[in-house]
N, C-alpha and C positions, 0 to 999 in steps of 0.2 A: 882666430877672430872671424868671426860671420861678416857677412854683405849687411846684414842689418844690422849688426851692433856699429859697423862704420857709417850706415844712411842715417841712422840714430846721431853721431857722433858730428857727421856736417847737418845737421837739419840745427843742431844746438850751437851748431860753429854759426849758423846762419841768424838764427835766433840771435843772441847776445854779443855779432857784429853789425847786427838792423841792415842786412842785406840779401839778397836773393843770387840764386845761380841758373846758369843756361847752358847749355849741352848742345853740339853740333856733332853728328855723330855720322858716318862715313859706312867703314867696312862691319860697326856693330848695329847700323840699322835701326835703334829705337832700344837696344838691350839694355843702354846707360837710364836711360830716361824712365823705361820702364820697371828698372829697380828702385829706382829713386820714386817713382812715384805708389811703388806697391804700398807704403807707409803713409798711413792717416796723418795729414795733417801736412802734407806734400805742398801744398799749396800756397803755406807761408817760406817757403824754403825756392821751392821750385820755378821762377821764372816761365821757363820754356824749354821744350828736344826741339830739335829739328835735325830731319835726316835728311840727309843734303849727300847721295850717291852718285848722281850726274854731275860731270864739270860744269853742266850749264847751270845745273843750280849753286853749284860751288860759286858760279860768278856771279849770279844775279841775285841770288837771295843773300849770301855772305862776304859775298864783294872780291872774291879771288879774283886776280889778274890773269888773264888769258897769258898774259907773256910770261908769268909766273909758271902757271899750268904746262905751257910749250917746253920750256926750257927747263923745268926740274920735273914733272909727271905731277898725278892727284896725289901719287904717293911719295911724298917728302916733307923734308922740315916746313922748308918755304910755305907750305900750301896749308900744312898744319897752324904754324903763326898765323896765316893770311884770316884762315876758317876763325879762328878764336877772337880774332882781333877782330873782324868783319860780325861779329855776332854780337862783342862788347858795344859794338859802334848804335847794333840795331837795337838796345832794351834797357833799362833802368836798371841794372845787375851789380854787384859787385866781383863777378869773376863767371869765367867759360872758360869750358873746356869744349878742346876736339878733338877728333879719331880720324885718321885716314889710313887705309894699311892695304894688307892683301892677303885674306883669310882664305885664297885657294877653294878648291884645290888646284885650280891651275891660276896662273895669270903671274907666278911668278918667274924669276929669272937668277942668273949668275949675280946681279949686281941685285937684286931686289927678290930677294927668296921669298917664297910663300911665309906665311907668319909676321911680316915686317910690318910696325906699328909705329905712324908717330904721331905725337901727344899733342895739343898748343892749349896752354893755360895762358891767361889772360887778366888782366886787375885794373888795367886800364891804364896802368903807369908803367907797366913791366910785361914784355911776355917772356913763356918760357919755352922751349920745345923739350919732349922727351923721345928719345928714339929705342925701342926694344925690336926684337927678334923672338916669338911667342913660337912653341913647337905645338905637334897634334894637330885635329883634323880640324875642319871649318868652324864646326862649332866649339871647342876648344880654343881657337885662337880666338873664337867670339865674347866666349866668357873670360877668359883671363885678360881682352883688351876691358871688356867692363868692371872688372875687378880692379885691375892697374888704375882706372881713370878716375875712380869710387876713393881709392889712396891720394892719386894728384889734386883732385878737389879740396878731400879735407886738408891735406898739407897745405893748399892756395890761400885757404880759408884760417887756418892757422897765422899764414904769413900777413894779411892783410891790415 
């Protein structure tokens, strides 16, 4: 299955649930957003990206908790829900999604290895976190976290 037979798949999920989606995007930088918008017609579908790589934008544009931040890192569940949840709060949407991870090749650790990705989908009643472990090099773990998130979408948007 293609990236575009799935962008195809929630643009229609979005169409005939008369809602839009938003993307807050971390360790993939603008890559979710930019698949989504390769496809004409993005505009009824597509809300907003925002790439939000500094904790300080993490707090100020998406509303993450500094105490949140301190006490679990940018890379965890906590900060993943905060992201998706803090983005539903900012826009007219019916569901976000968010990426926070650590695509290396260094920056990771024993308890947080390189590749470590977690997910926060959001519908404004429910959130969800995903947590994977993505192998390969930077850009590898870059494309398979916007692949993974392309899947979470349409499923959000399925469930809604």
């Amino acid at each position: 299955m293609s990236t575009a037979d799935t962008v195809e798949r929630i643009f229609q999920l979005c169409k005939s649930k008369g809602v839009m989606i938003s993307v807050c995007e971390s360790l993939t930088g603008g890559l979710i957003s930019s698949l989504l918008i390769e496809k004409d017609g993005a505009s009824a579908a597509v809300y907003e990206g925002i790439t939000a790589y500094s904790n300080e934008s993490k707090i100020r544009r998406l509303f993450v908790s500094e105490e949140t931040l301190k006490e679990h890192g940018a890379v965890s569940e906590e900060v993943a829900a905060q992201m998706a949840e803090g983005l539903y709060k900012s826009g007219a949407v019916g569901l976000t999604l968010s990426t926070t991870g650590i695509a290396g090749p260094g920056g990771g650790s024993e308890k947080k290895p390189v590749g470590l990705v977690f997910f926060g989908l959001c519908d404004g009643k429910c959130t969800k976190t995903y947590k994977y472990v993505f192998s390969g090099n930077r850009n590898d773990i870059r494309n398979k976290t916007a692949e993974q998130a392309l899947a979470f979408i349409e499923r959000g948007l399925k469930d809604l």
